[in-house]
N, C-alpha and C positions, 0 to 999 in steps of 0.2 A: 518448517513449511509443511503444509498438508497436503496428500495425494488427492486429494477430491476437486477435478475440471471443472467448469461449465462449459457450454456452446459457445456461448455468449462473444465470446472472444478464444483469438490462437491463443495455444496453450505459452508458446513463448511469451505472451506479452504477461501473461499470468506468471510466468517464472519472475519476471521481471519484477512486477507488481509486489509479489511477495518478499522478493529483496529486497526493497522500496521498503516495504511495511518494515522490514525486520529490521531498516539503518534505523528509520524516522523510533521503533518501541526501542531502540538500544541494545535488540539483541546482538547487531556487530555493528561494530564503533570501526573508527578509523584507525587502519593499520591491518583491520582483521581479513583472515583470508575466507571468500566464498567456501564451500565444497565442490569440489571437483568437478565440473562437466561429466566426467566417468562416474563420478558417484550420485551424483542428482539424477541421471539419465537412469541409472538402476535401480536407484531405490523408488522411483515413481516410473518406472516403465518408459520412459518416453527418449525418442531418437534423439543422439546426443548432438545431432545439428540444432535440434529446437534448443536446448540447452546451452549451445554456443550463443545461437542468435538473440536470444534471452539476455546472456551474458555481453554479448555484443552493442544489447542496444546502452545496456548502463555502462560501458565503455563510452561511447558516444556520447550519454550526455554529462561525462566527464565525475562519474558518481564511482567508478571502480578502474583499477590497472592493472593493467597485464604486464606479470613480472616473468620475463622468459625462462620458462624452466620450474618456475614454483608456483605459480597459480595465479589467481585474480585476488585484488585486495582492496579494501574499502577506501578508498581518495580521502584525502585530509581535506576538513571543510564539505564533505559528500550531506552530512545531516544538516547544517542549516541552507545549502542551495538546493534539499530537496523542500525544506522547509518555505522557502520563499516561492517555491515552483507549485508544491502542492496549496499551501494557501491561496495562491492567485487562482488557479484553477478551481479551485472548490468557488471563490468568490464568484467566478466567472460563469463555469457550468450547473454546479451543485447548490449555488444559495439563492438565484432565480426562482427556481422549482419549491425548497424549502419556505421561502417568503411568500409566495401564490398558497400554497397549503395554509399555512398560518394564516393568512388574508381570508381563506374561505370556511376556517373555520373558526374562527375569529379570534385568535391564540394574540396575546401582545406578546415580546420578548421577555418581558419582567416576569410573566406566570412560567416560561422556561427556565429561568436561572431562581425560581422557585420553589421551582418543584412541581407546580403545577401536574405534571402527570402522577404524580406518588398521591396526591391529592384527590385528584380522579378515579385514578385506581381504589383507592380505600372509599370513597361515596359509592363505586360501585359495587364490591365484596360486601359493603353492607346491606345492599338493597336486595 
């Protein structure tokens, strides 16, 4: 995880977000334990309630558990239901907006899964 916030959103839901990231790249796999609430809150500054409530929300949506006495651990099955979670989501919110750009610049998908930017880029370095 990195210490570096934005505004943009509470810093909890960013704790969140970055566990998220790190089930979905496989840096913790299931079984694995968080760091600490006391160690997260220290090593990024920040009150160890934000840090629960973080931890709290991936609790809820059933992506980590709270083992009494030893820590939070990553739920078995946490990486393909975040997978089905965040795919929908991206289709829903994020590929709207990505398909209107493509449409107004008049990008087909086949020039994406060709490289087309690596393309672009090298016509323009030459000119």
């Amino acid at each position: 995880m990195d210490g570096e916030w934005n505004d943009n959103q509470p810093i909890y839901r960013q704790l969140r977000d970055r566990v998220v990231a790190m089930i979905l790249e496989g840096v913790l796999q299931e079984g694995d334990p968080l760091p600490s609430v006391r160690t997260v809150a220290a090593d990024y500054r920040v009150n160890p309630l934000t840090v629960q409530k973080g931890y709290q929300e991936l609790v809820d949506e059933d992506l980590v558990e709270s083992k009494r006495g030893l820590g939070m651990f990553v739920r078995a099955g946490a990486k393909e239901r975040l997978l089905t979670s965040e795919r929908s989501n991206f289709l829903k919110e994020e590929w709207p907006r990505i398909q209107a750009i493509m449409q107004r610049l008049g990008l087909k998908p086949e020039e994406l899964l060709n490289g087309a930017g690596d393309k672009e880029r090298k016509k323009e370095e030459e000119r």
